[in-house]
C-alpha positions in Angstrom: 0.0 0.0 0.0 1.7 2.7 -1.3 1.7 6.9 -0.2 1.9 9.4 -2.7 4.1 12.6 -2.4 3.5 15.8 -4.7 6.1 18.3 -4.3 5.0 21.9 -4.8 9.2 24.2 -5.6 7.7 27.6 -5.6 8.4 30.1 -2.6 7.4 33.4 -2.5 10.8 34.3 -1.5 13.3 31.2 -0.6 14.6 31.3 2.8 18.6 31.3 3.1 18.8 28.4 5.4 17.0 25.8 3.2 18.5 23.4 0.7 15.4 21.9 -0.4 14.9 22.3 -4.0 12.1 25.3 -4.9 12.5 28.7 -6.9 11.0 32.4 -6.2 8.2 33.7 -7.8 7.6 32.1 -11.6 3.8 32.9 -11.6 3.6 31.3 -14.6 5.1 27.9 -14.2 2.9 28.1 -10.3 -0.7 28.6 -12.7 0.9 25.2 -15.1 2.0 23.4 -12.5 -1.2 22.0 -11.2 -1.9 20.3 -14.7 1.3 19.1 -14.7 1.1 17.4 -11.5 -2.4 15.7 -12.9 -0.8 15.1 -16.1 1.8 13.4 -13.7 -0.6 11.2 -12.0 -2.2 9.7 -15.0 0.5 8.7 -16.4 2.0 6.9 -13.6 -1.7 5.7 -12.2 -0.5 1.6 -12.4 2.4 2.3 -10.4 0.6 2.0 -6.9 0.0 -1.3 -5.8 -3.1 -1.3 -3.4 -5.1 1.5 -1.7 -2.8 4.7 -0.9 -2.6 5.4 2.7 -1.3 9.2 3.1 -1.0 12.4 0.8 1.2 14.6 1.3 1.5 18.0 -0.4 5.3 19.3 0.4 7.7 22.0 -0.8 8.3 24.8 -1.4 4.9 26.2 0.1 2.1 24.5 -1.2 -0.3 27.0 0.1 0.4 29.4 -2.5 -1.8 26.7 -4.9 -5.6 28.0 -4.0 -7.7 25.2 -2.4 -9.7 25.0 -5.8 -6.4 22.9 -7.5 -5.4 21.2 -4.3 -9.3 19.9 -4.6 -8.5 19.3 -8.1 -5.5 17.2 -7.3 -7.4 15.4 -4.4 -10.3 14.5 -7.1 -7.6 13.2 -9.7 -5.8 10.9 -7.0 -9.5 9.4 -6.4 -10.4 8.5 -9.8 -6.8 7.0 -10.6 -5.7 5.5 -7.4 -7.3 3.3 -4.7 -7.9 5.2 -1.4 -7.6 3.7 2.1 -10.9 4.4 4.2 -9.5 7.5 5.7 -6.5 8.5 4.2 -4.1 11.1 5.9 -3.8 14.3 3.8 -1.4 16.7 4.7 -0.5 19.8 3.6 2.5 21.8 4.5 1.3 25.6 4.9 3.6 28.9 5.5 1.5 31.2 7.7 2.4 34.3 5.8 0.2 32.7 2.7 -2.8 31.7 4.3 -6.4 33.8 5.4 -9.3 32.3 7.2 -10.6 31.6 3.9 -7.9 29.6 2.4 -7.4 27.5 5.4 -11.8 26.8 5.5 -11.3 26.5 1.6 -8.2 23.8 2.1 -10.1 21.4 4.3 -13.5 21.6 2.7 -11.3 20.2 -0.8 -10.2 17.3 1.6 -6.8 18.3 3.7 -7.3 16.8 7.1 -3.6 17.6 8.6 -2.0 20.9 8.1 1.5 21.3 8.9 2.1 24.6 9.6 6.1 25.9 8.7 6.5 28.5 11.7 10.3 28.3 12.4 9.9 30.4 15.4 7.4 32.8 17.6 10.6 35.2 17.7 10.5 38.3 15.3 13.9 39.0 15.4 14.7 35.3 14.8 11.8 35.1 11.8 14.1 38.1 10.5 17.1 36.2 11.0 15.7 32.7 9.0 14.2 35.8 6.0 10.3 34.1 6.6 8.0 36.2 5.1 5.7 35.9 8.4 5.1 37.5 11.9 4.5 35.8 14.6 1.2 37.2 15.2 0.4 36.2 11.4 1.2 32.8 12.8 -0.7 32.4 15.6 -3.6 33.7 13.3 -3.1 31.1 10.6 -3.0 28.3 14.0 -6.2 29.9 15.2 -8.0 29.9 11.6 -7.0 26.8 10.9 -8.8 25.6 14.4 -11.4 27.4 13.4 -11.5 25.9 9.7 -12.3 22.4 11.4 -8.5 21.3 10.9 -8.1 18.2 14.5 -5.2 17.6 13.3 -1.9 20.2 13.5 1.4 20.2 13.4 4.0 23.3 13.9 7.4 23.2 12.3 10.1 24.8 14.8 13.5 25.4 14.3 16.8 25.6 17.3 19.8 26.4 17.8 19.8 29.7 16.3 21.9 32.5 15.7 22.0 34.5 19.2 19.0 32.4 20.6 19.2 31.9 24.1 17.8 29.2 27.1 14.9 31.8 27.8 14.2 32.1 23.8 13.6 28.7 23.6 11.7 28.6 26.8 9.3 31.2 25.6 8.6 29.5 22.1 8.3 26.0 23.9 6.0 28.0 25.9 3.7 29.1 22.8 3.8 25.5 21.9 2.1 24.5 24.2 -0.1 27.3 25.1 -1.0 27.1 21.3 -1.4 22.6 22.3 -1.0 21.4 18.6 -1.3 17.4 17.9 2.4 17.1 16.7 5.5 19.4 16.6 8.8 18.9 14.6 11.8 21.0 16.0 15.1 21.3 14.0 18.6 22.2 14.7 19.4 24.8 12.7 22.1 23.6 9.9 24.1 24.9 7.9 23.9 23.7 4.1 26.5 24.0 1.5 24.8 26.1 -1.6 22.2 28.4 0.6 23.0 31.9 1.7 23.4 30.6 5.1 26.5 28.7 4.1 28.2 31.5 2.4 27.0 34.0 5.4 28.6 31.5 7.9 31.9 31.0 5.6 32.6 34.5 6.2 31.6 34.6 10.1 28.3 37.0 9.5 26.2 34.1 10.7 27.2 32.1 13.6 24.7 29.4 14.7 24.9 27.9 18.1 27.4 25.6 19.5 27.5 21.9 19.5 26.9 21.9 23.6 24.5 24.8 23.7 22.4 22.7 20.6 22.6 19.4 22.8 21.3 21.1 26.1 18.5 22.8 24.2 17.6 19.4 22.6 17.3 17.6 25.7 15.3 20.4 27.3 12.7 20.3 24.4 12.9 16.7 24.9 12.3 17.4 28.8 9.4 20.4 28.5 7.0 18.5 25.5 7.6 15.1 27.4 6.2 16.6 30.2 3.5 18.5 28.4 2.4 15.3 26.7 3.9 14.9 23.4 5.8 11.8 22.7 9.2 11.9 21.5 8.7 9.4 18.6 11.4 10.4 16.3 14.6 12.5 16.3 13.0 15.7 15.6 9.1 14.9 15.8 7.1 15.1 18.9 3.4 13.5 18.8 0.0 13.3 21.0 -0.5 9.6 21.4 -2.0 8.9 18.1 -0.6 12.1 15.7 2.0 10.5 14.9 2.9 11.3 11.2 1.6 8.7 9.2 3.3 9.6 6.0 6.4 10.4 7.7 6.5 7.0 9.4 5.9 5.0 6.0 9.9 6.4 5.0 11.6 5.6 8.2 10.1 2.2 8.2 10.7 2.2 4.5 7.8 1.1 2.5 6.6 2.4 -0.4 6.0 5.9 -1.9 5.2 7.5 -5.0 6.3 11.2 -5.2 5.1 13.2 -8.3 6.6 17.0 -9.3 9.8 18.2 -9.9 12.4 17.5 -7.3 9.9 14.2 -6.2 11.5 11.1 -5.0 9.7 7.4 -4.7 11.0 4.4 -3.4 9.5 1.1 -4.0 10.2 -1.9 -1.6 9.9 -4.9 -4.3 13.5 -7.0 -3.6 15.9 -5.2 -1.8 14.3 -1.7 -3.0 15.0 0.6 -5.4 14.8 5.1 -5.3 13.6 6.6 -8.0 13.6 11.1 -8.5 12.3 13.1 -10.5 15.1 15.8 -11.3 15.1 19.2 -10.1 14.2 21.0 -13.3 10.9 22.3 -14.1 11.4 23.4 -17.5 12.5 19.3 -17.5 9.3 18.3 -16.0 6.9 20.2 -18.3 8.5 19.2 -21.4 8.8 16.0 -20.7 5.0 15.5 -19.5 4.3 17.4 -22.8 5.2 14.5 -24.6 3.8 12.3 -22.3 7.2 10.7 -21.2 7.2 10.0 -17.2 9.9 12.3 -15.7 11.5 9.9 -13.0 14.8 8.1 -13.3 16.2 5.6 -11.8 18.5 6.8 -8.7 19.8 3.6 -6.6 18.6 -0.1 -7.0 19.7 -1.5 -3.7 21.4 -4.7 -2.9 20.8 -6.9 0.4 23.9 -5.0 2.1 22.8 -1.6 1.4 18.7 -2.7 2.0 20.2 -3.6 5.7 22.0 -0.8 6.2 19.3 2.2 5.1 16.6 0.1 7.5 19.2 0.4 10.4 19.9 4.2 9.1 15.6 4.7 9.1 14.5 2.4 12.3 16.7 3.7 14.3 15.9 7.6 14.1 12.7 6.2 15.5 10.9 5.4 19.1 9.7 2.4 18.0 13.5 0.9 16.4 13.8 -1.8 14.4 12.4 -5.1 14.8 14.8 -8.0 15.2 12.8 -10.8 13.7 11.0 -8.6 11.3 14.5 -8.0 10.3 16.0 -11.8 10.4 12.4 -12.6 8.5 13.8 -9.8 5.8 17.6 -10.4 5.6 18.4 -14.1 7.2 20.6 -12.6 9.8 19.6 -11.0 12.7 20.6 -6.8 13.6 23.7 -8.4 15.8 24.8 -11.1 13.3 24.6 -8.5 10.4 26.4 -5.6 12.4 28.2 -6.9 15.4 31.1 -4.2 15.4 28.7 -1.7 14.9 26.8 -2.9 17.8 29.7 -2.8 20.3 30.7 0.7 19.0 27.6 2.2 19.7 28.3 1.1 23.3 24.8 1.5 25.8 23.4 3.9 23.2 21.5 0.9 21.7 20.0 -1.4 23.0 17.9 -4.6 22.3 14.8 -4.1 24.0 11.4 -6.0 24.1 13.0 -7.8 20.3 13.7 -4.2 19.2 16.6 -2.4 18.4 16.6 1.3 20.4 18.9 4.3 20.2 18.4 6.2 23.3 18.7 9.8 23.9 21.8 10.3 24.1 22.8 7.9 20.7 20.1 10.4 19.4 22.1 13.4 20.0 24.7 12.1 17.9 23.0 10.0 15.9 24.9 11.0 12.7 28.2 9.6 14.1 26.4 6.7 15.6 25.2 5.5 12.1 28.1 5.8 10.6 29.3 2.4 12.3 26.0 0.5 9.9 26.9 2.3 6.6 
């Protein structure tokens, strides 16, 4: 049962931290690009393989599509693909594009989770990250979207900031949880090669917090939405007991997507798995559809070593770990027999617990060295 992805590159104005692939302004290409994505989804309609589970509109900022073609989208996904009973639809939304109208527009065409891109409750800080929103334009768009009928939100913060202090992050944990949305993510802020950011930081204009002060901050986020309610069920993402990201959990336990629009990548689990993309080029993308040619290519077929090694890299960024018998059932060997120096190296950081591999807290924290011991 597959998810389906539909990437959205068009910003009103791209922020200089992010790498992810999406251009500024292109009106144009923005009033195509809904037929395109349709166009997309025709052609590539016998690719699922039973009902799809999640939607998930991402970008760029999808919310600069009206709710009339993310209806459209919704209504072209039904008549080609097979729908689960109650899908989970999610659209990612940046509060500086959104009215009370829009949001009461989005979930009457069929969005039922709306992940809301605030970075922060700091002006200065929103100044800092170039987002074209306040933070009283968020708390609006939170609000509307309440108001809209949306049960199911999530807030997008960011850490570790340039000049951001304990009692800065106190005060937007604080809004968090005054604000009580079903699920939050909260990023370290990192430093990209290719944005702004990278070139600001290169020449010491930007300066983002230190490894210790980013480590203390994590475990007090950890700490305060713990005690608020909000399980820690992945490395960055913080849930109510059932608001867990659906879609998000279909990649870290690696099972199959399809991901339409340029800069979309799928994955399909048949054998050992293999990633598809669909290149970052929309001039690409619309000429291609033009002649009715499917966009993707071919990015990695996997073998059995690296199959073991990406379900080690995904489990293990999450609460729930990795199986060991779902993953001797899988690969013949179980996680020790497969990776016993790896094992050792990681020390008490992971553990075998109730027949699942965990990374605690701490292996969390530095999880990107931790992993390296499976890759």
């Amino acid at each position: 049962m597959p998810s389906i992805y539909l990437h959205v590159p068009f910003c009103t104005r791209k922020c200089p931290y992010c790498d992810f692939f999406s251009v500024e302004g292109h009106s144009a290409c923005l009033h195509a690009y809904p037929r395109k994505l349709i166009e997309h989804l025709r052609l590539c309609r016998h690719q699922a393989t039973g009902p799809v589970e999640t939607i998930f509109f991402g970008g760029g900022t999808p919310s600069l599509l009206p709710p009339g073609e993310i209806g459209g989208i919704l209504d072209e996904i039904a008549v080609h693909f097979s729908l689960s009973p109650q899908p989970e639809i999610t659209l990612e939304a940046n509060p500086g594009t959104l009215t009370s109208d829009s949001l009461r527009g989005y979930r009457q065409a069929g969005v039922n989770r709306l992940s809301l891109g605030i970075q922060s409750f700091n002006q200065q800080m929103l100044k800092t990250l170039g987002r074209i929103h306040t933070p009283e334009q968020a708390r609006n768009a939170f609000c509307w979207a309440r108001d809209a009928g949306f049960s199911n939100l999530s807030l997008d913060l960011m850490f570790g900031l340039p000049g951001q202090t304990d009692e800065d992050l106190e005060a937007e944990l604080e809004r968090i949880i005054e604000l009580c949305p079903e699920h939050v993510s909260l990023y370290g802020l990192t430093i990209e090669q290719g944005t702004p950011f990278f070139d600001q930081h290169r020449k010491s204009r930007i300066i983002p917090a230190d490894d210790e002060t980013t480590a203390r901050m994590y475990l007090d986020i950890d700490a305060r939405l713990n005690a608020a309610g909000y399980g820690h069920y992945e490395i960055s993402n913080f849930a109510r007991p059932g608001f867990e990201s659906r879609h998000n959990l279909r990649y870290w336990q690696r099972r199959s997507n399809l991901g339409f629009g340029a800069g979309a990548h799928s994955f399909c689990d048949l054998g050992w798995g293999r990633r598809m993309e669909v290149p970052a080029d929309i001039e690409r993308y619309f000429a291609l559809l033009d002649k009715g040619e499917d966009p993707a290519v071919l990015l990695e077929t996997f073998d059995r070593a690296g199959a073991m090694s990406e379900t080690l890299y995904l489990g293990l960024r999450t609460a729930e770990g990795v199986d060991d018998r779902a993953f001797f059932n899988r690969f013949g060997q179980t996680v020790r027999e497969a990776f016993p120096l790896a094992i050792e190296r990681c020390g008490n950081h992971l553990r075998l617990i109730d027949g699942k591999w965990r990374m605690d807290l701490a292996g969390w924290l530095i999880f990107d060295h931790q992993i390296l011991e499976f890759l």
